[in-house]
N, C-alpha and C positions, 0 to 999 in steps of 0.2 A: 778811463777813470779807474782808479784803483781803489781796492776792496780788502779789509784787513782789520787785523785791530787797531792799527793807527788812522787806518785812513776808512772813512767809512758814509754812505751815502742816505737820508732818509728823506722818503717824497709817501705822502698820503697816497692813496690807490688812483685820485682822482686830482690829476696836479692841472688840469683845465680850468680850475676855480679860485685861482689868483692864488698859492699858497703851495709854496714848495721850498724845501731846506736840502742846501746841497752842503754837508757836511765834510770839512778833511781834507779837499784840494783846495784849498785857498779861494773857494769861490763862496759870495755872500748869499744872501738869502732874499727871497723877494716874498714881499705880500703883497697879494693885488685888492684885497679887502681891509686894507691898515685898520682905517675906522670901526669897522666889527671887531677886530678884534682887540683895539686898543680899549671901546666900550667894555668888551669880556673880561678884558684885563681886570678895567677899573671897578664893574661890578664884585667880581672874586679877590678883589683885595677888600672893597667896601664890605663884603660878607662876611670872610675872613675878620675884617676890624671887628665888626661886630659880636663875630663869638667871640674873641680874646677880651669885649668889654663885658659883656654879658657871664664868660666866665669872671672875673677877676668883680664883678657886682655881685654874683652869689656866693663866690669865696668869703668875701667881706662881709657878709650878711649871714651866714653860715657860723664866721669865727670874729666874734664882735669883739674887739679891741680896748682896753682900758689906758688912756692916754699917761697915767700917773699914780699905780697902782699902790698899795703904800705897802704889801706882802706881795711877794713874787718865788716863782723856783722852777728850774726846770731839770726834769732828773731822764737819765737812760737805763732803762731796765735793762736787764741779763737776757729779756726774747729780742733786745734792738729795737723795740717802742721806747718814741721819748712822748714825756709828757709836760704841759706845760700850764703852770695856773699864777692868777692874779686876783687880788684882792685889795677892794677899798674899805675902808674903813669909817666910823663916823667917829666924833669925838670922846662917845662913851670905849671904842674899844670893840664895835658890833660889827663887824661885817654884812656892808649894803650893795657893793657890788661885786660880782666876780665876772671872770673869763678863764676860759680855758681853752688848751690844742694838746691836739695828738698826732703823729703820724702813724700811729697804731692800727691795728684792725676796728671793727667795729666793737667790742667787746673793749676795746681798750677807749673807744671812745665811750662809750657810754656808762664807763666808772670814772673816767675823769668831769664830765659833765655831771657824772652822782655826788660826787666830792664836791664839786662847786656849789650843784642846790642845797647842798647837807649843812655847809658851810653860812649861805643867808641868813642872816638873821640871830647868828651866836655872836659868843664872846669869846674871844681868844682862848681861854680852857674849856670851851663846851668845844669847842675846832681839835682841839689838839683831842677832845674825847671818840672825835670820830675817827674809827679801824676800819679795815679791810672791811671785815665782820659785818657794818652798819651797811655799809656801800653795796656790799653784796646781796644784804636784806635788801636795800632801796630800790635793785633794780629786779629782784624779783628772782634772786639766786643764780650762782653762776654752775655748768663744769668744768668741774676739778682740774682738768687743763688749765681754765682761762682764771684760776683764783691768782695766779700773779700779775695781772691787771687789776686787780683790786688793789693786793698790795701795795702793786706801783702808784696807783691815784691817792694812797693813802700817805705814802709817805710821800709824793709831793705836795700834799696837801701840810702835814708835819714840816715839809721842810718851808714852805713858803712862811708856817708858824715862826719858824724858828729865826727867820729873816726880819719877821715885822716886830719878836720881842726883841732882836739885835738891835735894831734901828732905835725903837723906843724905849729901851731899858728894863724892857717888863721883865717878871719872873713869872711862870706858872704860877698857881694855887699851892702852896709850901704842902707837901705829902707828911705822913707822920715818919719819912726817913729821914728828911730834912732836919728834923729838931737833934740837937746835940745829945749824945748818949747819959749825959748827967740831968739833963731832963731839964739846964737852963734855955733859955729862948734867947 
């Protein structure tokens, strides 16, 4: 029998117990216990299935989905966190649901979830009033490292703004720069 990196032989210590694999010379392999192991098999895939649904059920339940958001935006920061938010709207213009994702660290998730609750329950200028600044109070302050995870959730937050006044035509609140220098309206 030949032994080598092409050709190569493996037998468990104890090949008495129906179960030995002769690898590399063209010969096949025997099991003398098909049925236990084919049982083995099928349990370690059924197991297998089951984490892959169990994960991909707390995913979803973790990152709850807005099927028809009517503001949306997803931005990449300059650390390589993106961030991602949605927003429904009721007819006054108040934001009632949101969602959001991050592939960010922890700190990066928990200013994009600040922005989301900060967001509840305003109006399209009280949303765009929320800054870094607010978000970083909300979660009970950050460090200085991680203040550009604020930023980032802020202006995604800003930019999902600026998607849902495209859509519907709105303007902001007119500021006093707005008004024409001759002081017509």
């Amino acid at each position: 029998m030949l032994h080598g990196p092409c050709h190569s032989t493996l037998q468990p210590a104890s090949a008495s117990k129906g179960f030995a694999w002769n690898l590399g010379s063209g010969s096949t392999g025997t099991l003398g216990a098909g049925v236990m192991e084919t049982g083995s098999l099928l349990a370690g895939a059924g197991v297998l299935l089951a984490i892959v649904w169990i994960w991909f059920a707390v995913y979803y339940w973790l990152n709850p989905q807005l099927k028809n958001p009517d503001a949306k935006a997803r931005m990449t920061g300059t650390c390589g966190d993106t961030m991602e938010i949605g927003i429904q709207f009721d007819r006054k213009h108040v934001a009632v649901k949101t969602c959001c994702w991050t592939d960010g660290c922890i700190t990066s998730l928990n200013c994009i979830h600040a922005a989301a609750d900060l967001a509840k329950g305003k109006s399209v200028d009280a949303i765009l009033d929320i800054d870094a600044d607010a978000i970083q109070r909300s979660i009970g302050g950050l460090p200085k490292e991680h203040w550009h995870c604020a930023t980032l959730a802020a202006s995604t937050l800003h930019a999902a703004m600026d998607d849902y006044m495209n859509i519907h035509n709105l303007d902001s609140e007119p500021s006093l720069n707005d008004n024409p220098p001759d002081g017509n309206a």
